[in-house]
Structure formats: structure tokens, C-alpha cells
N, C-alpha and C positions, 0 to 999 in steps of 0.2 A: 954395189956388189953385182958382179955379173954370173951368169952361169950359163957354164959348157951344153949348148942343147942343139940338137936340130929341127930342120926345117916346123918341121911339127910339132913338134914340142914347144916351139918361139911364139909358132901359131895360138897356140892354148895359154903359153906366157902374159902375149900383148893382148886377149880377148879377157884374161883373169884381170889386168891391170886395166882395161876398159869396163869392164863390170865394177870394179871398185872403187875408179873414179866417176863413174856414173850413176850409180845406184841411186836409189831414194834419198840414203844416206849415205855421201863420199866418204870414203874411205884408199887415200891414195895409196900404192902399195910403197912398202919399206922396204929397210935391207933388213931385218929382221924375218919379211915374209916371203924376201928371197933365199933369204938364207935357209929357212922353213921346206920350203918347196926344195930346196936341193936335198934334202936329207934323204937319208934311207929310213926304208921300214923300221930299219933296228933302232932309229935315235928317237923314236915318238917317246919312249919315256925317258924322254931329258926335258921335260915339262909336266907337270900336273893335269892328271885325266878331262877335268874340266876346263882350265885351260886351253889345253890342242880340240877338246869339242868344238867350242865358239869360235874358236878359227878355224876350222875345218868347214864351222858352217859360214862362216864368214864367206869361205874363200868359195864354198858351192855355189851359194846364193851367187856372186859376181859372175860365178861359168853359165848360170842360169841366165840371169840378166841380159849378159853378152850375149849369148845364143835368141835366146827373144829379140831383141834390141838389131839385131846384125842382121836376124833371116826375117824381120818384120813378119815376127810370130810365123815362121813357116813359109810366109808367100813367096818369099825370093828364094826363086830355086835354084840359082848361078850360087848365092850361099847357101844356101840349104847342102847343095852338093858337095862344095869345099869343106863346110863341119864335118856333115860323113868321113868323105875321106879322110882327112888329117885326125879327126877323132881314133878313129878304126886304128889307122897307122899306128898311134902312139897306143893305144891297149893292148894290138897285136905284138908290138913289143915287149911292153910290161906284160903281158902273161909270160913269152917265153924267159923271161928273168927270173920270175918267180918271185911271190909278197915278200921274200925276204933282201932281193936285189933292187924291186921298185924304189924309184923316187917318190917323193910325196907328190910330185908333178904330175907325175906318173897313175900314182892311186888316185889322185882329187880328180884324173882324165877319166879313170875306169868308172868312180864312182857316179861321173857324169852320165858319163855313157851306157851305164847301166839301168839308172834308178831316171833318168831325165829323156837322151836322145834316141836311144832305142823305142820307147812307151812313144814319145812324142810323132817315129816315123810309122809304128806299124797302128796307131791308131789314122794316121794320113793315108799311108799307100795297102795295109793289112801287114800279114807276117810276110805272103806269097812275096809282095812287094821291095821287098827287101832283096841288100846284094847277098851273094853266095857267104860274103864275110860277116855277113852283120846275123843271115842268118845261123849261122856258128856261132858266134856270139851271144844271140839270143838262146840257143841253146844252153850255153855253157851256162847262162845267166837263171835260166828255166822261165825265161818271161813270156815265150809260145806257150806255154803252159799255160802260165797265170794270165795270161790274156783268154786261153779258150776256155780258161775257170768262168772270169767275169763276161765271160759270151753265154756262157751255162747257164749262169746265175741271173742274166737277165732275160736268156729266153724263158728259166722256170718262173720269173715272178709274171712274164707274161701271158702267160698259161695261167696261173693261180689268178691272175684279174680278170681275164675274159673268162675263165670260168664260175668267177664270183657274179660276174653282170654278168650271165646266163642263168644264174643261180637265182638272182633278181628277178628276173624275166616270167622265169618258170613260177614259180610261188607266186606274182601278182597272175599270171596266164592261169592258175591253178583254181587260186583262190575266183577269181573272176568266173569259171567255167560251174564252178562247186555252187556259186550265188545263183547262177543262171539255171542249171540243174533241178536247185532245190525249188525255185520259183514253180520251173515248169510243175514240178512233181506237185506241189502242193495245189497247185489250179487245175491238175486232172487232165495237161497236156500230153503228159509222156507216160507210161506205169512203170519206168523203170525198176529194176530192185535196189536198194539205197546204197549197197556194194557198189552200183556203175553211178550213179548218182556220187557220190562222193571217190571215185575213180579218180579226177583229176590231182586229187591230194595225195593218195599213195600212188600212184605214178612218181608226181613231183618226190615225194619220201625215197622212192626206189633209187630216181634218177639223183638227187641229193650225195645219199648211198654212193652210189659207183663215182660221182664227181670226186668225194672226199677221199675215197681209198684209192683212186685211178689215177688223179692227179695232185690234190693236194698232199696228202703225206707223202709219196716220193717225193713231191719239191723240196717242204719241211726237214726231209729225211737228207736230202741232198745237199741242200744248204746248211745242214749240221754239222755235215760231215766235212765241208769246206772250211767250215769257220774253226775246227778243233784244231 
């Protein structure tokens, strides 16, 4: 069985029937999952919900594959650049069609290009790095978002670590000055008042204080509010 596609669309054909044939587990393509790939949005339930899953994910895994396998995980940028483009091409189409005119060729391209090639370019080049189309895409997709989410979320745990080992620091720096303090005082070196003698520990308590409310529960607070 063949089917009516161009240029880019053949592109994504022959790279889905090299992921299949290649994978861990070959799985050579049919007329059954060419026939699959032509269909429109409206025919997915002319199969069983579980059924079109597993080959849905069948057919992702192979676009993954391919894409690994072809751009040698990213380094070859004469491919690297070809996915883009022909990727891009075949989405930008399939949006202006609309989910209800797409092909499954079509969607299995968007799905790639959403949830796979886009994550895989702006964690390489960032979002800036990105062309004018991908960045509209990303948009559309809201993965500039969710990318400056997990930018957030790891500068807040970095903040909450270095200010735990600061946290450490201060309490042995504490404890150490409080030992040394009381020594003096009891041998009749210093006459402090036991207020400034044990000064190092409520400092440390104060400083404790503002770590917790200043940086750790905003983090906590912020990262709650991510994960609802």
C-alpha cells in the first residue's frame, strides 16, 4: 500500500519504517500501519482504545529511535537541521488543517515534535536558540513555560541546599564559639554576662529564623504550587 504524501511527510514515513526496522525490537512496517498512518483523526475509533495506544506507542518509539539513531543523538547537525525543518514543515501544516483533517502521520509528526524534538533542541541551543517557527510552536505547545517551570524549580532546590549547608556551618560555628566562651568564663578569662556568652546560639536561632521563612517556605510554597 502506498500513500499520497510529500516531500516531508515521506521524510517522516522512511525515518518511522527505519525506527521499526531497527529498534531493539524489529518490528518491520505493514500495510496495516500504512494503512493506519493514512487515516484521519475521525477513524481512530475504528479500533479499540487500547489497541491504537500500543501502536501509537509503537510508532513514537520508532520516530524517537530514528531521530537518535540519524542525528547521533544530536551531534550531526547537517541532520539535526534536516529533522527541524521537515518536522516543522509537516506540523505547520497539520495545525492549519485542524485535529479534525490531520492524518495520523500527521499527528504521530506533532506528537513527536512536541513531547520529543522541541525539549530535545531548547535544552541544546535554550528557547532563544530556536527558529522564529519553532519558537511559535513552542509556544503554542507552552513548553517555554514548562521549561522556565523546571529552570525555577531547580534554581529553588538550589537555594534550599546551600542554604541547608550554611545551616550546618552556622550551628557547628555556634556550638564551637558557645564551648569556647563558656571555657573562658569559667577560668576567669573574660567576665562576660552569660547573655553574650551564649550569644553565638541565639544569633544562630535568629539566623535559623529568617533562613526558614526567607527562603525555605517560598521554595516549598512554590514548588506546591507547580506540582497542583
Amino acid at each position: 500500500m502506498t500513500l499520497n504524501l510529500d516531500d516531508n511527510q515521506q521524510f517522516i514515513l522512511d525515518q518511522m519504517k527505519f525506527g521499526l526496522a531497527n529498534k531493539p525490537t524489529p518490528e518491520p512496517i505493514t500495510d496495516i500501519d500504512l494503512e493506519r498512518l493514512g487515516w484521519s483523526a475521525e477513524s481512530y475509533n475504528q479500533i479499540p482504545e487500547n489497541e491504537w495506544n500500543d501502536w501509537s506507542r509503537k510508532t513514537h518509539w520508532a520516530l524517537q529511535y530514528a531521530f537518535s539513531h540519524d542525528t547521533s543523538r544530536l551531534q550531526d547537525k547537517e541532520k539535526l537541521a534536516e529533522w527541524r525543518k521537515r518536522c516543522i514543515a509537516v506540523v505547520n501544516a497539520a495545525l492549519k488543517k485542524g485535529n479534525t483533517f490531520q492524518t495520523v502521520l500527521e499527528s504521530a509528526t506533532l506528537h513527536f515534535v512536541q513531547h520529543d524534538l522541541l525539549h530535545s533542541l531548547i535544552d541544546v541551543y535554550g528557547f532563544n536558540g530556536l527558529t522564529d517557527d519553532e519558537q511559535n510552536m513552542a509556544q503554542v505547545f507552552s513548553i517555554s513555560s514548562q521549561q522556565n517551570t523546571r529552570e525555577a524549580a531547580s534554581m529553588s532546590n538550589t537555594l534550599v541546599n546551600i542554604s541547608g549547608m550554611i545551616d550546618r556551618l552556622l550551628f557547628s560555628l555556634g556550638i564551637f564559639l558557645t564551648i569556647i566562651f563558656t571555657v573562658l568564663r569559667l577560668f576567669g578569662k573574660i567576665d562576660w554576662e552569660w547573655k553574650w556568652i551564649l550569644s553565638p546560639l541565639w544569633i544562630y536561632l535568629i539566623l535559623t529564623f529568617l533562613r526558614v521563612n526567607l527562603i525555605v517556605k517560598p521554595s516549598l510554597k512554590n514548588r506546591g504550587g507547580r506540582d497542583k
